[in-house]
N, CA, C and O atoms as a MOPAC input file, in Angstrom:
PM7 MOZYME 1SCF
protein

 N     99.79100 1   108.83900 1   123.38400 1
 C    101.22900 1   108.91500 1   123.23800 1
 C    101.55300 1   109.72500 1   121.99000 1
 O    101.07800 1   109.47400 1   120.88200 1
 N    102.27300 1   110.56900 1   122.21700 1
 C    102.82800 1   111.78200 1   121.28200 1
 C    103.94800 1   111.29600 1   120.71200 1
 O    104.98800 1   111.44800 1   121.35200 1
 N    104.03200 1   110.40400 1   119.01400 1
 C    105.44100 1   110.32000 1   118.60100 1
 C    105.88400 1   111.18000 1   117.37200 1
 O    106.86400 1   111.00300 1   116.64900 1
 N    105.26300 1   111.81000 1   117.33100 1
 C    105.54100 1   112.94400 1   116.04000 1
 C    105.63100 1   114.29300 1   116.97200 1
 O    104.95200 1   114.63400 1   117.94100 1
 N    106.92700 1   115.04100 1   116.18700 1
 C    107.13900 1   116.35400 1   116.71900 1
 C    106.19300 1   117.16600 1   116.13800 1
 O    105.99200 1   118.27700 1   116.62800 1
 N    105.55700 1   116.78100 1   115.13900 1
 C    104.26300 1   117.67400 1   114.63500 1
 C    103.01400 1   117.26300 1   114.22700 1
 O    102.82500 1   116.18400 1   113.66600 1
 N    101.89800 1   118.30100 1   114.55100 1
 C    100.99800 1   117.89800 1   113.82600 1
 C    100.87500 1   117.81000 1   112.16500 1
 O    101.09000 1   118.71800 1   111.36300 1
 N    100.45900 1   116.42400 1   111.89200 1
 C    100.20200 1   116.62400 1   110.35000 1
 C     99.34100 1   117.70300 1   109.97900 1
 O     98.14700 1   117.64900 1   110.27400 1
 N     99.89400 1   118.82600 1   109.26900 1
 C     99.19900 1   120.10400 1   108.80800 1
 C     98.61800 1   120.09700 1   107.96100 1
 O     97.77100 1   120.99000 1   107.93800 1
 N     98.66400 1   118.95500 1   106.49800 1
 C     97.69700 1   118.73500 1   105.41600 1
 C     96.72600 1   118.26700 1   105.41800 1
 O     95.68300 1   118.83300 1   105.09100 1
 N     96.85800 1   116.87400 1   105.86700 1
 C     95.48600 1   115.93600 1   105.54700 1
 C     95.19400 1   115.32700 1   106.87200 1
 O     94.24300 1   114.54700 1   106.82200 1
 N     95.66200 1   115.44200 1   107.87200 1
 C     95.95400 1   114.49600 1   109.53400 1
 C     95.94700 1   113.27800 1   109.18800 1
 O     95.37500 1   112.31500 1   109.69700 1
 N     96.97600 1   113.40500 1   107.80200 1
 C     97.03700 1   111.49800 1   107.98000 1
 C     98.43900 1   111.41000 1   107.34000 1
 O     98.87300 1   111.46400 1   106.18900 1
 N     99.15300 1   111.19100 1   109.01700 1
 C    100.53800 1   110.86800 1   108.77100 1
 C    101.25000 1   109.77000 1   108.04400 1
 O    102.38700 1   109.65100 1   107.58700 1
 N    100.13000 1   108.96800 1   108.09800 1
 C    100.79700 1   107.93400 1   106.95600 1
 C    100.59300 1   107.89500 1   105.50200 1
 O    101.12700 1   107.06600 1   104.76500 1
 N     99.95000 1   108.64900 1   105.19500 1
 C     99.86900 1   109.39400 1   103.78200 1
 C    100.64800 1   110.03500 1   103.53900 1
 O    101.12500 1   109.95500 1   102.40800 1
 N    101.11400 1   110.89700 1   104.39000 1
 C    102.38600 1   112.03900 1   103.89900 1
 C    103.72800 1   111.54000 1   104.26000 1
 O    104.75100 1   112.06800 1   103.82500 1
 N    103.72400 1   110.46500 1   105.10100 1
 C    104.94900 1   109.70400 1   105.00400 1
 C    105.32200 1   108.67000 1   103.70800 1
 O    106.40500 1   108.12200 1   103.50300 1
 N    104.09000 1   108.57900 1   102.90600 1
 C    104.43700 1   108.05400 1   102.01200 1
 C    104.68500 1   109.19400 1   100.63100 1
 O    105.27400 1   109.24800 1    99.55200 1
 N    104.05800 1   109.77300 1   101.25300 1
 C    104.47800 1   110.61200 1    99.85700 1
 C    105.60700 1   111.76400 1    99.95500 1
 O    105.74900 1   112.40900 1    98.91600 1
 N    106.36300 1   112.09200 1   100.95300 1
 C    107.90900 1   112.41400 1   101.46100 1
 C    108.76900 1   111.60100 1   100.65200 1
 O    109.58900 1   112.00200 1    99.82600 1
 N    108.41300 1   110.02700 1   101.07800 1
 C    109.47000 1   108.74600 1   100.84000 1
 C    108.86100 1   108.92900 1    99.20500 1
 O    109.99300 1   108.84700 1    98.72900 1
 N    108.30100 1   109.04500 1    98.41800 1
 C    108.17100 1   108.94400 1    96.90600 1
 C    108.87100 1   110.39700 1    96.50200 1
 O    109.73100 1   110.50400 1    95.62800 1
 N    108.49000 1   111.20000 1    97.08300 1
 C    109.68000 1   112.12900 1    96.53400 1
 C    110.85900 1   112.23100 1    96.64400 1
 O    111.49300 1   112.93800 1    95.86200 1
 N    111.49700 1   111.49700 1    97.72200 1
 C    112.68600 1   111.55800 1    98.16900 1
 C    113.28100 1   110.72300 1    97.09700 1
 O    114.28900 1   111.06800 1    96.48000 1
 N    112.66500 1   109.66100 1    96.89800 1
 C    113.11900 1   108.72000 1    95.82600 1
 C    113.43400 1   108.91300 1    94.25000 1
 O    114.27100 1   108.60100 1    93.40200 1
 N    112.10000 1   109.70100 1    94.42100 1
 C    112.41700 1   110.29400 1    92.72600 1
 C    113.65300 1   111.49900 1    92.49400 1
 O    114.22400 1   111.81200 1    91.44900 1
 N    113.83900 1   112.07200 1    93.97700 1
 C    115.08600 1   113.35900 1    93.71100 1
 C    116.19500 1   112.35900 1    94.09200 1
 O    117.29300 1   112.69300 1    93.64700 1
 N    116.19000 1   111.73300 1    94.48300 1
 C    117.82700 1   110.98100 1    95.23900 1
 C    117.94600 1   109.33000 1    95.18000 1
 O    118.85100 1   108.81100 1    95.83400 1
 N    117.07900 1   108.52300 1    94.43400 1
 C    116.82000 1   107.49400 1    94.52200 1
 C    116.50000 1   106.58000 1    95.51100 1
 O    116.42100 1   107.02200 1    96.65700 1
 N    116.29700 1   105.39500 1    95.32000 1
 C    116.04900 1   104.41000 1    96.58100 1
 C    116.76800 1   104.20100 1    97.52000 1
 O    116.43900 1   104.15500 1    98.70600 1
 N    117.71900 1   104.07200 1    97.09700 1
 C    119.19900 1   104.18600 1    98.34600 1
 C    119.15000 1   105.39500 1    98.97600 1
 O    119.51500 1   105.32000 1   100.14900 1
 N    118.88800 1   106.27700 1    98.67800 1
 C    118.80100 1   107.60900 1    99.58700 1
 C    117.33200 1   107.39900 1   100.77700 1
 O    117.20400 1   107.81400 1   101.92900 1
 N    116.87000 1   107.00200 1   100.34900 1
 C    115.68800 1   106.17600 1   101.64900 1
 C    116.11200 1   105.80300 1   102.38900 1
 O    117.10900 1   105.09300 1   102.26000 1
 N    115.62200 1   106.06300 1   103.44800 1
 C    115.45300 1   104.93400 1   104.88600 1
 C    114.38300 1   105.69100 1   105.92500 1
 O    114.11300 1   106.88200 1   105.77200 1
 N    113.97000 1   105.12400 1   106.68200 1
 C    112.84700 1   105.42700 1   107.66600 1
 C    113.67800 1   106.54700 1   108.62200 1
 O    112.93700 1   107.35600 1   109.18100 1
 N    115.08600 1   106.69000 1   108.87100 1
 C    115.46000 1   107.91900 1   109.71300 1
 C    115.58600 1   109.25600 1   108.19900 1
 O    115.57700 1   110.47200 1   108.39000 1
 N    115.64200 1   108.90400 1   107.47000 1
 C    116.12000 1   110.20900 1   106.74000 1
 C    114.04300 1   110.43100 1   106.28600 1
 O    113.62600 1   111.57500 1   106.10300 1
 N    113.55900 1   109.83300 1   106.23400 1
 C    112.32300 1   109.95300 1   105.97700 1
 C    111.61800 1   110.72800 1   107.52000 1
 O    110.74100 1   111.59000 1   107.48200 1
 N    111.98800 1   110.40400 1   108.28100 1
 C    111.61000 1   111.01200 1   109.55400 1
 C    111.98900 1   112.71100 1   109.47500 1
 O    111.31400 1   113.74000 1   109.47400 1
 N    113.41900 1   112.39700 1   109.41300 1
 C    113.90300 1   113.97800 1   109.22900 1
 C    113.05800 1   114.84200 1   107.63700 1
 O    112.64100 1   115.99700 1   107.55100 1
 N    113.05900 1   113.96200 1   106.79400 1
 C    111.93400 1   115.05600 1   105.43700 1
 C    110.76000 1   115.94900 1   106.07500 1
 O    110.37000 1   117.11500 1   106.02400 1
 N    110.32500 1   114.41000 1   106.87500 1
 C    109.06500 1   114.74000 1   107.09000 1
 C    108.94100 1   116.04000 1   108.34000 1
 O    108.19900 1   117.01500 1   108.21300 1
 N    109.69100 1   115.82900 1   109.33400 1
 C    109.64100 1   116.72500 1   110.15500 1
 C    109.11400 1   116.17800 1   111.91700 1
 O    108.80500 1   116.88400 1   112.87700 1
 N    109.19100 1   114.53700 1   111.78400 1
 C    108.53200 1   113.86000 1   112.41000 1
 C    109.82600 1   112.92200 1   113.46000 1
 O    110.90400 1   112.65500 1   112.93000 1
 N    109.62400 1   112.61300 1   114.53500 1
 C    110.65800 1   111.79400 1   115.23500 1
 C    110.72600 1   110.43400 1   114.37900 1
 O    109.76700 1   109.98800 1   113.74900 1
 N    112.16200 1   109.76400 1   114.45600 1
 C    111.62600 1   108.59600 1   113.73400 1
 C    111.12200 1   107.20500 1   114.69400 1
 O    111.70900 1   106.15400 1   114.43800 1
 N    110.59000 1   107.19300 1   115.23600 1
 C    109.67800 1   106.23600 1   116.24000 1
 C    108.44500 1   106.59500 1   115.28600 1
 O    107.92400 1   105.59700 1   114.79000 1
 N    107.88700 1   107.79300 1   114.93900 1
 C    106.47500 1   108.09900 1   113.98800 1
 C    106.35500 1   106.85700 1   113.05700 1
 O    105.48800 1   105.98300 1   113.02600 1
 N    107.77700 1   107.07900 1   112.10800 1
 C    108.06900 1   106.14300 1   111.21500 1
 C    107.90400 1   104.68000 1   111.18900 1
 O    107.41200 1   103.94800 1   110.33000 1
 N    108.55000 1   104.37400 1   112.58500 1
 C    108.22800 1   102.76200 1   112.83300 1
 C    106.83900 1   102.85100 1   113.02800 1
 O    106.20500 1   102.33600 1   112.10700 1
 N    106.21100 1   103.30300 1   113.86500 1
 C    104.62400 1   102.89400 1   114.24900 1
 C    104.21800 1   102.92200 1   112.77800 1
 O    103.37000 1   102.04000 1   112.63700 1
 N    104.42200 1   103.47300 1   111.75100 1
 C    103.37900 1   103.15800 1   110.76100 1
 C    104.27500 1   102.23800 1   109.74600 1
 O    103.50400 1   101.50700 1   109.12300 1
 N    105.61300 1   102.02400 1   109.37200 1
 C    106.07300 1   101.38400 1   108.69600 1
 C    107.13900 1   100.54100 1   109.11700 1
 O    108.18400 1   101.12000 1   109.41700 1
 N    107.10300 1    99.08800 1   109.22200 1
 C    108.15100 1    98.02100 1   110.17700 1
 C    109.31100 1    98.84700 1   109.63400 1
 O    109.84500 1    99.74700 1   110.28300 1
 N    109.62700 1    98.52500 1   108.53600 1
 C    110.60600 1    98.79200 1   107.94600 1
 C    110.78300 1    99.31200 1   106.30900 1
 O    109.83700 1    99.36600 1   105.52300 1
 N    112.18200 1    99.67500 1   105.97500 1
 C    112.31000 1   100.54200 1   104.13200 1
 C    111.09200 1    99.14200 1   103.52100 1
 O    109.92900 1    99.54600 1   103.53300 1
 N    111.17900 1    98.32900 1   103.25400 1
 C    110.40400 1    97.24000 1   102.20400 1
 C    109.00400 1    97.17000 1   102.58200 1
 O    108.33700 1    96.68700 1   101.66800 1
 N    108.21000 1    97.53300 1   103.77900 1
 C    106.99900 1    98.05200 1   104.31300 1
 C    106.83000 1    99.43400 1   103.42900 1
 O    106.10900 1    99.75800 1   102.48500 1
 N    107.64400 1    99.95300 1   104.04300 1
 C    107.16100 1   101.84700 1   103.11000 1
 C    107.03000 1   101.52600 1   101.53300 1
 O    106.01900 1   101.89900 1   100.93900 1
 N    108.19200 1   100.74200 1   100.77000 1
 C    108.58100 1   100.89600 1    99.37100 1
 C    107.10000 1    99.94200 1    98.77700 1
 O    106.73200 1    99.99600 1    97.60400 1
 N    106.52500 1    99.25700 1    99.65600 1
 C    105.44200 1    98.15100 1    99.22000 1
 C    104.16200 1    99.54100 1    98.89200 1
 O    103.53700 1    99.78900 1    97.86100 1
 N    104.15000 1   100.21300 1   100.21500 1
 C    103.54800 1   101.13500 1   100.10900 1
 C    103.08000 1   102.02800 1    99.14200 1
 O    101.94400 1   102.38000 1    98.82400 1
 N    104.51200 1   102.40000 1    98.63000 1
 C    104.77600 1   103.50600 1    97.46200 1
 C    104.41700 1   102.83000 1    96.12500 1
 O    104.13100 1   103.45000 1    95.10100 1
 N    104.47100 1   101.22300 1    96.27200 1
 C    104.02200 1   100.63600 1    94.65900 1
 C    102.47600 1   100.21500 1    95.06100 1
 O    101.74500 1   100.08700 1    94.07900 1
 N    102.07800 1   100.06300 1    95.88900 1
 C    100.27600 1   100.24200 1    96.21200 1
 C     99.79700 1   101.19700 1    95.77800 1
 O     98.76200 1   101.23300 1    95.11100 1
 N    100.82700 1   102.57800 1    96.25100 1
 C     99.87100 1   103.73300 1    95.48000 1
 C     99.89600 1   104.46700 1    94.40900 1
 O     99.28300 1   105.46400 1    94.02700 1
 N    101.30300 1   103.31300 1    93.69100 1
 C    101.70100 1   103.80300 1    92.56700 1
 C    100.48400 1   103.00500 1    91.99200 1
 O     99.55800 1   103.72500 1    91.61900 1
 N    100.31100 1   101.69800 1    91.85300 1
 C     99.30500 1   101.01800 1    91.34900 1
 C     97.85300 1   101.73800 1    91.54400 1
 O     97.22200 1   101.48500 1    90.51800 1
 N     97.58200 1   102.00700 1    91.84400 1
 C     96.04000 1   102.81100 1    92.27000 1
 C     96.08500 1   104.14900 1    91.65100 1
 O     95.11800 1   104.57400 1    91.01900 1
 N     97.15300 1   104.82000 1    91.80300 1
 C     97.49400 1   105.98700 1    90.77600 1
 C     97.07500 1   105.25000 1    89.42300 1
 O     95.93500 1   105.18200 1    88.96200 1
 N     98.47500 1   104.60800 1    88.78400 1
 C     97.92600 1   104.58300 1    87.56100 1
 C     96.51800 1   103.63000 1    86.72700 1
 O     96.04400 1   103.68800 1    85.59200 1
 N     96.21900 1   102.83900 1    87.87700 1
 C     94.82700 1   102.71300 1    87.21700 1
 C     93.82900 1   103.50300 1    86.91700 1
 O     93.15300 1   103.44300 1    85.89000 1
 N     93.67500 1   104.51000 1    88.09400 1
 C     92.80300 1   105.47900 1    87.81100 1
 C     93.25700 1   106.65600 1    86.30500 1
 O     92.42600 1   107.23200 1    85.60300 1
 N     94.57300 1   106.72400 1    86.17500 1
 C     94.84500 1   107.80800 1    85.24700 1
 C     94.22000 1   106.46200 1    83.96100 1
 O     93.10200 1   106.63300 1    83.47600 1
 N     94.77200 1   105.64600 1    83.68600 1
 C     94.13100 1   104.62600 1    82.50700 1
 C     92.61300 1   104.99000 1    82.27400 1
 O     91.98800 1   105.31200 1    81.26300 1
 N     92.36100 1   104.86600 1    83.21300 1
 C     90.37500 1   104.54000 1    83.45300 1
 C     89.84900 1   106.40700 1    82.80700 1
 O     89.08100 1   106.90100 1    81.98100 1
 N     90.53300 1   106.71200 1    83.50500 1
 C     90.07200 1   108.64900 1    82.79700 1
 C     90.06600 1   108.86400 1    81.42400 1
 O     89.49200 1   109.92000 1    81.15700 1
 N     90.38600 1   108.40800 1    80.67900 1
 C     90.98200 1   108.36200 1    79.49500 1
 C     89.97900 1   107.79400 1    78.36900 1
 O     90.07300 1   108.14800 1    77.19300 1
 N     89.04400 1   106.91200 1    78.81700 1
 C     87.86900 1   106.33400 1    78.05300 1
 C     86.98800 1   107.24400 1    78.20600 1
 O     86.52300 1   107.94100 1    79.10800 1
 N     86.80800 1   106.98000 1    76.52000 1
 C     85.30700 1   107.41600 1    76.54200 1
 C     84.30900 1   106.73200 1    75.45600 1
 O     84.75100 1   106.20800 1    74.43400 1
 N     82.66900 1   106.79300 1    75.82500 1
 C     81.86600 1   105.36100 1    74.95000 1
 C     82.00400 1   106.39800 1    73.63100 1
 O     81.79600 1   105.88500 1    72.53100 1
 N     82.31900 1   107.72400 1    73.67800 1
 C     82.21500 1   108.32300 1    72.33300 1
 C     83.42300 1   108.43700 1    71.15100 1
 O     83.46200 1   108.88700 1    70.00600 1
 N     84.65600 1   107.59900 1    72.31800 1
 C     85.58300 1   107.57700 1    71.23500 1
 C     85.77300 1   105.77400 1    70.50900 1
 O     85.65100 1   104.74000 1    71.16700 1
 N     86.02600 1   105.85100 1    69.32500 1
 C     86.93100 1   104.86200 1    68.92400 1
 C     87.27800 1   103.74300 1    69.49600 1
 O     87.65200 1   103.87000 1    70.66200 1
 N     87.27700 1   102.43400 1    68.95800 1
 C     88.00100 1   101.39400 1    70.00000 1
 C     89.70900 1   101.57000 1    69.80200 1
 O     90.64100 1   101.20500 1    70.51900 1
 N     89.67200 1   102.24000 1    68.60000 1
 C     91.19800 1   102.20300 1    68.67000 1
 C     91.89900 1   103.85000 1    69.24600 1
 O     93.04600 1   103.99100 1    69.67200 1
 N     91.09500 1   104.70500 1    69.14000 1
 C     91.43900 1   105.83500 1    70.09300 1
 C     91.79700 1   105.75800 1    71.75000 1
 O     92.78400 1   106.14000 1    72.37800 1
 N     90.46500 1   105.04800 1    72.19300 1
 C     90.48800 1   104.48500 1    73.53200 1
 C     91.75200 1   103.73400 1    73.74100 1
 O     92.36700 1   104.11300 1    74.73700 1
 N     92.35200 1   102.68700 1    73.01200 1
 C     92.96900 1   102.00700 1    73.26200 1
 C     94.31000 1   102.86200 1    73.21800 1
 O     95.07600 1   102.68300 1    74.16500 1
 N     94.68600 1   103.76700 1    72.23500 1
 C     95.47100 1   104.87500 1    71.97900 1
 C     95.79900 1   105.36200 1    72.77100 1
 O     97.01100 1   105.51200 1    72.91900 1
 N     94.67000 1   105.98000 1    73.91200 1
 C     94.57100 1   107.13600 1    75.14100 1
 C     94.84800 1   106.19500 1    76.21100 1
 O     95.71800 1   106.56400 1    77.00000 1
 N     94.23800 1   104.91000 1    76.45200 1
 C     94.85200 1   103.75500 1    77.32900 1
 C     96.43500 1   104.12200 1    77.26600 1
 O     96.84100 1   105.05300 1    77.96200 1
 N     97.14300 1   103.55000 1    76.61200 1
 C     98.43300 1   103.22500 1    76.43900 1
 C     99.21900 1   104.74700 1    76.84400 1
 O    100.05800 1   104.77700 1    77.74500 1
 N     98.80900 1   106.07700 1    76.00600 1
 C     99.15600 1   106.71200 1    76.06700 1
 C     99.40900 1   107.42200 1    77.91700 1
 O    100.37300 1   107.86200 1    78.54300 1
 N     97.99700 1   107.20100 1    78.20000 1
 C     97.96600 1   107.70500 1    80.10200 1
 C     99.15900 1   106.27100 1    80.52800 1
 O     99.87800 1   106.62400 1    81.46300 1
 N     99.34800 1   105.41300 1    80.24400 1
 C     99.60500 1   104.19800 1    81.15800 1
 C    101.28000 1   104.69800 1    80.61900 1
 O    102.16000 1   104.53300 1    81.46300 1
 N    101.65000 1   105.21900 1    79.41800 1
 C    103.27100 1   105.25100 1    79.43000 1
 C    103.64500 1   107.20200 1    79.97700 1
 O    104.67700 1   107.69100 1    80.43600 1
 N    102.40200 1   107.79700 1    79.67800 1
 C    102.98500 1   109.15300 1    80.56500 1
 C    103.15500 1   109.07400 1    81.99200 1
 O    103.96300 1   109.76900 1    82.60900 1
 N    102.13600 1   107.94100 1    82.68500 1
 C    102.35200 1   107.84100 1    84.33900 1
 C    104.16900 1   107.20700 1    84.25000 1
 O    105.13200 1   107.78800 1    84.75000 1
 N    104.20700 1   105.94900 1    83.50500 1
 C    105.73000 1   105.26500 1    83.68600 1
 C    106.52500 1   106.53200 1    83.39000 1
 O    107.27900 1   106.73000 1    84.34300 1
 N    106.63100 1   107.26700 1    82.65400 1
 C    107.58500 1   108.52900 1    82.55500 1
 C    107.65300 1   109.37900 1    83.60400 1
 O    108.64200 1   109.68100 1    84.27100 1
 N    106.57900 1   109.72900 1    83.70000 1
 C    106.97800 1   110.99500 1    84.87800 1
 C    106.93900 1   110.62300 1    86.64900 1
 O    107.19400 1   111.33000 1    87.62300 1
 N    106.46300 1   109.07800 1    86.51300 1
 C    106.71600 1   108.75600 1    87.85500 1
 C    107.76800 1   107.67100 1    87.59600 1
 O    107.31700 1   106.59600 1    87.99200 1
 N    108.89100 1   107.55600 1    87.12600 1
 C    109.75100 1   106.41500 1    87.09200 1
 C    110.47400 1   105.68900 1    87.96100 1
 O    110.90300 1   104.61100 1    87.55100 1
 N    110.81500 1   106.16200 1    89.53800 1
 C    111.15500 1   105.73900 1    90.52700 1
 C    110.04200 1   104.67400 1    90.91600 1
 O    110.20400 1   103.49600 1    91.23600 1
 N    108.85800 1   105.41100 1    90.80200 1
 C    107.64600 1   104.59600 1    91.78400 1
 C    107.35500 1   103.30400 1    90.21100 1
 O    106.95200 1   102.18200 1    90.51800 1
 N    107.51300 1   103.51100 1    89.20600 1
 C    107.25400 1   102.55400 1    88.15100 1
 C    108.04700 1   101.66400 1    88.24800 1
 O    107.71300 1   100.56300 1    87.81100 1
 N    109.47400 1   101.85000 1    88.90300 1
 C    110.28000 1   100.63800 1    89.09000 1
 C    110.17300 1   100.08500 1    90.38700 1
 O    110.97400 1    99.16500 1    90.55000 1
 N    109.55400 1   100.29800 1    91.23400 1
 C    109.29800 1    99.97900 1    92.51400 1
 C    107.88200 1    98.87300 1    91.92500 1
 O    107.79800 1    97.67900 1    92.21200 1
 N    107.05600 1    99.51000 1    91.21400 1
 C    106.03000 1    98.74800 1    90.81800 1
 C    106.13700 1    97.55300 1    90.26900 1
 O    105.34100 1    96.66800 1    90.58200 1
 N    107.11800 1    97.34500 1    89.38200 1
 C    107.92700 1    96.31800 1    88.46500 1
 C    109.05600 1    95.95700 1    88.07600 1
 O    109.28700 1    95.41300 1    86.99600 1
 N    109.86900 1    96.23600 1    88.94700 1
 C    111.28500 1    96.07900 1    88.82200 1
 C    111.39500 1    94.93400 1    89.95000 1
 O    110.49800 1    94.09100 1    89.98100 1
 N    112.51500 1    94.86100 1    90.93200 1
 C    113.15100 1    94.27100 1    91.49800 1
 C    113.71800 1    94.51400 1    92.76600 1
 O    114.46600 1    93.81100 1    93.44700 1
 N    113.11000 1    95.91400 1    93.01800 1
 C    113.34300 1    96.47800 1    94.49100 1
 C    112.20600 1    95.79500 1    95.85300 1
 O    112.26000 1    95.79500 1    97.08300 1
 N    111.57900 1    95.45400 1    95.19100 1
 C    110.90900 1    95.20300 1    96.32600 1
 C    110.71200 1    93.06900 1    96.50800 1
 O    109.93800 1    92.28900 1    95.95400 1
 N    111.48300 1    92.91900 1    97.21400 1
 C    111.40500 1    90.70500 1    97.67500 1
 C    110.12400 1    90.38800 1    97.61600 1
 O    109.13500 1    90.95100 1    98.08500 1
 N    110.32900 1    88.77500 1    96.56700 1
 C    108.88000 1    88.15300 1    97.43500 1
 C    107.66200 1    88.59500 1    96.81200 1
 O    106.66500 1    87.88500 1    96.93500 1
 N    107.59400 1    89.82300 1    96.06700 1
 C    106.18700 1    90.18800 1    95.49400 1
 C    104.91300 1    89.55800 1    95.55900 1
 O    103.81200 1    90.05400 1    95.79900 1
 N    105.30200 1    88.16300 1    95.25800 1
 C    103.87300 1    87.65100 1    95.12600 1
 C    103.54400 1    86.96800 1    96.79600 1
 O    102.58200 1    86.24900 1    97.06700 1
 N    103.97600 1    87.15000 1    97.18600 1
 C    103.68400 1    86.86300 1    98.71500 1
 C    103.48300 1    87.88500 1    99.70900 1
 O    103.47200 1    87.67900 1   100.92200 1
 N    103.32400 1    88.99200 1    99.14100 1
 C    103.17700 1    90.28600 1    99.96900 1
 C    101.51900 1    90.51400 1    99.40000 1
 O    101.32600 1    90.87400 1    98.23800 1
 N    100.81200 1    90.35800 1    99.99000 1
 C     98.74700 1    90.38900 1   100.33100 1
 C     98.85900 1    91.81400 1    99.12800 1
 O     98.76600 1    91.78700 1    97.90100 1
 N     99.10700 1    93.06000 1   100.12800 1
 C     98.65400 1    93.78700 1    99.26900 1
 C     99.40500 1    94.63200 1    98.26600 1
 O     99.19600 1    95.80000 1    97.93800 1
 N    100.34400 1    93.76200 1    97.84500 1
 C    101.41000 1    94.55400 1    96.52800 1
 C    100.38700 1    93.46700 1    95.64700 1
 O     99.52200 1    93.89200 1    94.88200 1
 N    100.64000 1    91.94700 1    95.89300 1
 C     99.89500 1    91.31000 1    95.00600 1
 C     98.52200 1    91.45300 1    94.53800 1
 O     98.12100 1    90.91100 1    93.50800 1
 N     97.53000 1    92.46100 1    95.58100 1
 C     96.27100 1    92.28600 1    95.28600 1
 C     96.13200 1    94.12700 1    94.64500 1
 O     95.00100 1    94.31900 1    94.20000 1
 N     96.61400 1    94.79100 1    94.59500 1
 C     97.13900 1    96.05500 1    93.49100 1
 C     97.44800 1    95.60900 1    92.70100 1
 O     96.61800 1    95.73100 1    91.79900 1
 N     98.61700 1    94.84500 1    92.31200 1
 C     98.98600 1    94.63700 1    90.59600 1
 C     98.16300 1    93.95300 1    90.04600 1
 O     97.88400 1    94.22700 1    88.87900 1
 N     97.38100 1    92.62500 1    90.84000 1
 C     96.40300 1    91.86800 1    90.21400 1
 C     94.94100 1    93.30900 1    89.63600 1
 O     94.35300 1    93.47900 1    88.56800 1
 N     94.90600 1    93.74800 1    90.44300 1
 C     93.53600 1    94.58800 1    90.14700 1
 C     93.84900 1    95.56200 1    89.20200 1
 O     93.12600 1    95.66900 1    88.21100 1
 N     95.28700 1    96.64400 1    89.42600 1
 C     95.79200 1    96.76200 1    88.16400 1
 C     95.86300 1    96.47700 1    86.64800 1
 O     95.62300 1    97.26100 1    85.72900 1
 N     96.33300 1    94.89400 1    86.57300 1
 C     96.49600 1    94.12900 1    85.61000 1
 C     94.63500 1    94.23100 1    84.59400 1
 O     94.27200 1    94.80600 1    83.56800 1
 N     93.82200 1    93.17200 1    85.80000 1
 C     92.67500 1    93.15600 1    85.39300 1
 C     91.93700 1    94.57500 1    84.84000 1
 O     91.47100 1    94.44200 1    83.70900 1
 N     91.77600 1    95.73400 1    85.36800 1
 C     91.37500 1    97.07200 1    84.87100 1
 C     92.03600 1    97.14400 1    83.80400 1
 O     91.33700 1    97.59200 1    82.89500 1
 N     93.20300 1    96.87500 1    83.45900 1
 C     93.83200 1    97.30400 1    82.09500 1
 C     93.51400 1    95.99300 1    80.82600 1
 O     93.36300 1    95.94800 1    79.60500 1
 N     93.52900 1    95.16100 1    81.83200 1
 C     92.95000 1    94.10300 1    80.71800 1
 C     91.25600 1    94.10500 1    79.89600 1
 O     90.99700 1    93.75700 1    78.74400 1
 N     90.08300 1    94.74800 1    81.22100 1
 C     89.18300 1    94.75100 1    81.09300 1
 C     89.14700 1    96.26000 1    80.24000 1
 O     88.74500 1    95.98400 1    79.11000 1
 N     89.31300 1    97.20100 1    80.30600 1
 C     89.74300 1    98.61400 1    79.44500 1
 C     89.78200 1    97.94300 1    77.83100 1
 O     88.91000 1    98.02600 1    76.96600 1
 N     90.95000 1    97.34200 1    77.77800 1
 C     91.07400 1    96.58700 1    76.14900 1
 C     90.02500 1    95.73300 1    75.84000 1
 O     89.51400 1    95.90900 1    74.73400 1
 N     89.60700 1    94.91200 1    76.49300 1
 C     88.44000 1    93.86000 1    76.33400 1
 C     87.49000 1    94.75400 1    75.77300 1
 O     87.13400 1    94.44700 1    74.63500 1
 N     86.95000 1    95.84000 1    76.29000 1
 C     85.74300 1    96.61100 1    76.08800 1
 C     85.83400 1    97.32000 1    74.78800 1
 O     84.88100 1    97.91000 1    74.28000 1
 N     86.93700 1    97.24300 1    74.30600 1
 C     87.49400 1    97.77600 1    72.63200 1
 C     87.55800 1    96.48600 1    71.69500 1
 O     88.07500 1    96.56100 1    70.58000 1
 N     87.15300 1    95.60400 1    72.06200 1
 C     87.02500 1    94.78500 1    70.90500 1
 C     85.96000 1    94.09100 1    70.02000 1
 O     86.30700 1    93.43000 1    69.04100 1

C-alpha cells in the first residue's frame, strides 16, 4: 500500500524525515504551527503517511524530545577528553550541553518544558531523559 506521494529521497526512512520537517517547522513557526496535516504538506507526503507513523501532534513532539535527548547526549560525551582537566572537561560538558539548549531551543523546550502530558508515563520520553540524565551525571562523576 502506497501512502506517501513520494519516495523518501534522503535516507528511505520516512519517519526520520518526518521528524525532522516537524523540528524545523517548530523552530521557524513554533509548536502551534505543527500539526500532522501541515507536516504532511512540508514534507511532501499525503497525510495518511503521517498517521501510519505518528497517532497523533504529542506522538511526533515525544519524538522530537527522544531525539533531542540522544542529540544532546552525544554532543556532551564529544567533548571529553582523559587529557584534559577535571575542571576543563567539566567546562566543555556544560559548555556543549548550553550551546545544544541555544541553538536548538524549540526542541530544548519540548525536552523540558511543558509541551508534552504525562512525561513520566510515556516508556520512551522517560527512558531518554533517564539515560540522558545518567550520561551527564556519570560525565561529572568521572571528574572528581
Amino acid at each position: 500500500m502506497a501512502i506517501s506521494k513520494k519516495q523518501s529521497k534522503k535516507s528511505g526512512n520516512l519517519r526520520a524525515e518526518l521528524i525532522e520537517a516537524a523540528e524545523k517547522r517548530i523552530k521557524e513557526k513554533g509548536i502551534s504551527a505543527l500539526s500532522l496535516r501541515t507536516l504532511a504538506k512540508d514534507a511532501g507526503v499525503s497525510t495518511m503517511a503521517t498517521y501510519y507513523h505518528f497517532a497523533n501532534k504529542e506522538a511526533l513532539i515525544v519524538q522530537i524530545a527522544v531525539r533531542g535527548f540522544n542529540r544532546l547526549g552525544a554532543e556532551m560525551a564529544k567533548g571529553q577528553s582523559d587529557k584534559a582537566s577535571p575542571g576543563d572537561n567539566i567546562k566543555a560538558l556544560m559548555r556543549r550541553y548550553f550551546n545544544f539548549a541555544l541553538k536548538n531551543i524549540a526542541v530544548y523546550h519540548l525536552m523540558f518544558g511543558q509541551e508534552i502530558q504525562g512525561k513520566p508515563f510515556i516508556p520512551e520520553f522517560k527512558e531518554a531523559s533517564r539515560e540522558n540524565f545518567y550520561l551527564m551525571a556519570t560525565l561529572l562523576q568521572k571528574q572528581s
